[in-house]
C-alpha positions as CSV (number, residue, x, y, z in Angstrom):
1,X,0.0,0.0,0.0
2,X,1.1,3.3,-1.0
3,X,1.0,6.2,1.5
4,X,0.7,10.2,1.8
5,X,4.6,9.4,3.0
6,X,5.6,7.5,0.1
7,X,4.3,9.7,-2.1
8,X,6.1,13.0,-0.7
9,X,9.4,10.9,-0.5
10,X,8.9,9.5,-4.4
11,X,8.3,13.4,-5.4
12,X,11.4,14.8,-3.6
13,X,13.6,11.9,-4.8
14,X,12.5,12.7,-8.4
15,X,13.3,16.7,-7.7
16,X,17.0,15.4,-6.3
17,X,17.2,12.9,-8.9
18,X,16.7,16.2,-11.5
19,X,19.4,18.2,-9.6
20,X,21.9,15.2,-8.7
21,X,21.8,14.4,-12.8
22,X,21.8,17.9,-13.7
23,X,25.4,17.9,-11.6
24,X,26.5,14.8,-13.4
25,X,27.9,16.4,-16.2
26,X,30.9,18.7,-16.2
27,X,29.8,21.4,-18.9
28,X,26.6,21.9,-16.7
29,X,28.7,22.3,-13.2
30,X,31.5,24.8,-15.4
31,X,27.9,26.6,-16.3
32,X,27.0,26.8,-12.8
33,X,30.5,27.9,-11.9
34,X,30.8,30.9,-14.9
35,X,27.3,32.1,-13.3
36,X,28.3,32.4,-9.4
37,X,29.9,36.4,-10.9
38,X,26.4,37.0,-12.0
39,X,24.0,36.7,-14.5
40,X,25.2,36.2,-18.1
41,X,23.8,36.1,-21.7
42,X,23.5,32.0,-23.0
43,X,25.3,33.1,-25.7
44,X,28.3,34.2,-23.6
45,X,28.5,31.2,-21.6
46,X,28.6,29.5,-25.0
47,X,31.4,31.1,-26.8
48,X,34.1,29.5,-25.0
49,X,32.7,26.2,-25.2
50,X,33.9,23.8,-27.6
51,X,30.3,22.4,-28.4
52,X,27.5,23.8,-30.4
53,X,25.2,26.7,-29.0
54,X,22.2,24.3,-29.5
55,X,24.2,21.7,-27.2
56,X,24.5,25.0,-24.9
57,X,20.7,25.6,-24.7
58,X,20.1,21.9,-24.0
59,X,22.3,21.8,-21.1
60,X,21.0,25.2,-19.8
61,X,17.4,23.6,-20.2
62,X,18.4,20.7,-18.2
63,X,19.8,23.2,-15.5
64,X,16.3,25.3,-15.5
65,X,15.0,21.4,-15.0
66,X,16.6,20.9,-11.8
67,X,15.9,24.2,-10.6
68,X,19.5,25.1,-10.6
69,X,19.3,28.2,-12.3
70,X,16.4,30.6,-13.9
71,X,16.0,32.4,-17.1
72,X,14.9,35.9,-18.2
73,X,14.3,37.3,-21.5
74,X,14.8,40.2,-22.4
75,X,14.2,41.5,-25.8
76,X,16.2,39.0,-27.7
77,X,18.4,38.1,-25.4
78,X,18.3,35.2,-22.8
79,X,20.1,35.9,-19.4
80,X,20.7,33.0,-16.6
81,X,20.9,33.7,-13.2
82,X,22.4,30.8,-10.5
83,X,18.7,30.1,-8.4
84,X,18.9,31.0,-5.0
85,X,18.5,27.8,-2.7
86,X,18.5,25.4,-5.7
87,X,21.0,23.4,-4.2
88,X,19.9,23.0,-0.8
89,X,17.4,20.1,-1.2
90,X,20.8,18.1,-2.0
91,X,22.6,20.0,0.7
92,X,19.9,18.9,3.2
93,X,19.8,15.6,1.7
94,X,23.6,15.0,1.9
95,X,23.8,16.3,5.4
96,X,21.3,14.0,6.9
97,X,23.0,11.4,5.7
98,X,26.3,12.2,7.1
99,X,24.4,13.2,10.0
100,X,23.3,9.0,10.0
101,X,26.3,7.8,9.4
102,X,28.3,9.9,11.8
103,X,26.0,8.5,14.4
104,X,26.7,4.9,13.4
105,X,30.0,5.5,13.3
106,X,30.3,7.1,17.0
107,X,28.3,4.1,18.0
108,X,30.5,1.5,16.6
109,X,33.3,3.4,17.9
110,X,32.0,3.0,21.6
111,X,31.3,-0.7,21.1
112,X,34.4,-0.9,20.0
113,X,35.9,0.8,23.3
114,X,33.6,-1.1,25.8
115,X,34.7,-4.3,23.9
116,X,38.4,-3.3,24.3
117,X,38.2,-2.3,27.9
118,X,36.3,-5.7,28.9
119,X,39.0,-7.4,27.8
């Protein structure tokens, strides 16, 4: 049986799956990187890129995806922006899981120390 639970978790694993994939590739993390000076024009970012300005807007479209970065149009001209708090569903995401595994760790650390002192 599926519950109200399930569900939530299913629709934020599919936002972190969009973000996590959207990181994956390293001309989409260099785009992420030219826009933490500002917002820029697509076809600046693209100019120093050896691929194709199409292959630019596809990666910028799988960036706006993830919710990773946002676009605004003006006149002819498409500008990105880095999105404000985009990447803290992974941040949160990441740091309860060292959060979980610190704590297993600091347990097994203690049996380990009760063990050694019984003996």
């Amino acid at each position: 049986m599926v519950t109200l639970g399930m569900v939530n978790t299913m629709i934020d694993d599919q936002s972190l799956d969009r973000k996590y994939a959207a990181l994956a590739d390293p001309t989409r993390r260099g785009l992420l990187v030219a826009l933490r000076d500002g917002p820029a024009r697509i076809t600046d970012l693209a100019a120093p890129l050896p691929i194709s300005f199409a292959a630019v807007a596809r990666h910028v479209g799988v960036l706006e995806s993830a919710g990773l970065i946002d676009r605004e149009v003006r006149g002819r001209e498409h500008w990105l922006s880095v999105r404000s708090g985009g990447l803290r569903p992974a941040e949160e995401w990441i740091a309860d899981q060292v959060s979980f595994w610190s704590a297993r760790a600091d347990a097994l650390a203690a049996r380990l120390e009760r063990r050694k002192r019984q003996r």
